[in-house]
Structures are given as structure tokens and as C-alpha cells.
C-alpha positions in Angstrom: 87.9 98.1 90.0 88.8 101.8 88.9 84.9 102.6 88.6 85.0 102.5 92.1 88.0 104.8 92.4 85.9 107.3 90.3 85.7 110.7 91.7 88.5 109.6 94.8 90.0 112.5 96.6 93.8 112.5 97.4 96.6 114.3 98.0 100.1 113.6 96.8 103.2 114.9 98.2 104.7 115.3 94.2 103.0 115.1 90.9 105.6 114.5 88.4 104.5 115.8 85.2 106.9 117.0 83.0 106.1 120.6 83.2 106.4 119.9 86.9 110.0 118.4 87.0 112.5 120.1 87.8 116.2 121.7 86.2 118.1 119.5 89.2 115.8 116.5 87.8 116.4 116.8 84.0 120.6 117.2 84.7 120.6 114.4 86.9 119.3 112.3 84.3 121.7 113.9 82.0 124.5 113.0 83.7 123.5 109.6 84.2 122.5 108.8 80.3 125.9 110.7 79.8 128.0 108.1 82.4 125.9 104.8 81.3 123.9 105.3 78.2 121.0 104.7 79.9 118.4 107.1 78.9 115.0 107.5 80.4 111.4 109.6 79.7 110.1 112.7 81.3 107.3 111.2 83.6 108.1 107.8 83.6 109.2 106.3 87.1 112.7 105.4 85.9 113.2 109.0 85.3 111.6 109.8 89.1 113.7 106.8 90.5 116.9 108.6 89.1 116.5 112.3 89.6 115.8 111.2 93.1 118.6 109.1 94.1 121.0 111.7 91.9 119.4 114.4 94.3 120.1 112.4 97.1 123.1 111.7 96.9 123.7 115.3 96.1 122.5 116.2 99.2 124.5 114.1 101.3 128.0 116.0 99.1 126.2 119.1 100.2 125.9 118.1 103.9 129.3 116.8 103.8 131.0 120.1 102.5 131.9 121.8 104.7 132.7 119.0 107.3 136.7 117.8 108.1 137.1 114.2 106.9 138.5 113.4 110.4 135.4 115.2 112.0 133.1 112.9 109.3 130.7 111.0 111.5 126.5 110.9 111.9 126.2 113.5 113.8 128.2 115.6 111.7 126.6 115.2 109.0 123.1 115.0 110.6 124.2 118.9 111.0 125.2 119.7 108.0 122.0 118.3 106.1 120.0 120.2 108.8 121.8 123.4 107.9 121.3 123.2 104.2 117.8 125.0 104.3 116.6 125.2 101.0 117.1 122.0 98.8 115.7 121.0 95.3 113.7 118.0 94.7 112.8 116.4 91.5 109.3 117.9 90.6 107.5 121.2 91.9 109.0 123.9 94.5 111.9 123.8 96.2 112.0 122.1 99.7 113.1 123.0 103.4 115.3 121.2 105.7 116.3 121.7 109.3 117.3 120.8 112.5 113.0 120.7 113.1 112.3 119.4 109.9 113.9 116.4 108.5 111.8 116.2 105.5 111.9 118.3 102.5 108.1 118.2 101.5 106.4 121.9 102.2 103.3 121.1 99.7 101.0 118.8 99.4 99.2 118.6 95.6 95.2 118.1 95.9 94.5 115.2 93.2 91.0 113.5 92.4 90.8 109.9 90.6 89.8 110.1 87.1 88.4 106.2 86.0 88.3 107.2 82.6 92.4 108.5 82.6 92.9 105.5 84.6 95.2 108.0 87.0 94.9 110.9 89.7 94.8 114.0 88.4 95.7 117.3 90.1 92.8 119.2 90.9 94.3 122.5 91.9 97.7 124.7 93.1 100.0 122.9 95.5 98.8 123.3 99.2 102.3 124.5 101.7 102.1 122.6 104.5 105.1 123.5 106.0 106.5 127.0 105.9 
């Protein structure tokens, strides 16, 4: 089947390679192979899974900074996610959030199917799609 894939054009909204991942990534896994032992590779998806659930979760502390526990409710902290701008994600730049922009993906990374690495490999520099 990947003979057909062979030469396929894509895009991806994060290519994970470890030159690609990012400081936040590499100390959330610290911390977590630091709190339960568990310990997992650069590039594989157990080491994606973590970095971005850590980040996640980091995200929502962030939102929640600033924000009165007896004020503490969805739209609260709708607000204070929106107002956190600039936030890192596990591999490549940085990421925007905002009241107009719930998602934190501003690139998209051009990829073509390579049947003889059995993967997509990027083809080129990240593409900002939102700015």
C-alpha cells in the first residue's frame, strides 16, 4: 500500500523531530520521568503524548493565574486562556492564542510521503498561517 502513497503531498500542523521539539517539551518529560520513573524517547509518541498534556495543563495554571478562586468559572477562564497570547507547544515556534483565535497553530509544515522511509518527510520551512 505505501507504493501508492509515494510522492503524496501533505501538510502537518507539527513535525516532531527532535531538533524540532521544544525546551517546554524536553522539561515536561523531565518532570514526569522525575515524578514516576517513566521515561520516554525524543520522537516517539509517548514523548509527544506527554509534552502535550504537560503543556496543557500548563496552560490552563496560566489561564487560571490571575483569576479569584471565588471568581473561578468557564468564562473566567475562557478569558484568561484568551489573554495569554503567546504560548509554547511541544515542537516548532511558539503559538498564538486569543479571544479570535482559540487554537495555538500559526504554521503549517509542507511534508511529501517518502515509500522508501515508510514516513512523511518535511519538504520545506514551516508555512504561518495565522499571524
Amino acid at each position: 500500500m505505501k507504493a501508492s502513497w509515494d510522492g503524496t503531498i501533505g501538510a502537518s500542523t507539527v513535525f516532531a523531530a527532535e531538533e524540532d521539539l521544544t525546551d517546554a517539551a524536553f522539561a515536561c518529560n523531565e518532570a514526569i520521568e522525575e515524578r514516576s520513573g517513566e521515561a520516554y524517547e525524543p520522537e516517539s509518541d509517548a514523548f509527544g503524548f506527554a509534552a502535550v498534556n504537560c503543556l496543557s495543563l500548563q496552560l490552563l495554571q496560566q489561564g487560571a493565574a490571575d483569576i479569584e478562586p471565588a471568581d473561578l468559572d468557564q468564562a473566567a477562564m475562557i478569558e484568561g486562556i484568551e489573554s495569554l497570547g503567546e504560548v509554547e507547544l511541544n515542537a516548532g515556534p511558539p503559538g498564538t492564542i486569543s479571544a479570535e483565535k482559540h487554537n495555538a497553530g500559526d504554521y503549517l509544515f509542507p511534508v511529501e510521503y517518502s515509500a522508501a522511509d515508510s514516513e512523511f518527510l518535511e519538504t520545506g520551512e514551516p508555512v504561518e498561517v495565522n499571524g
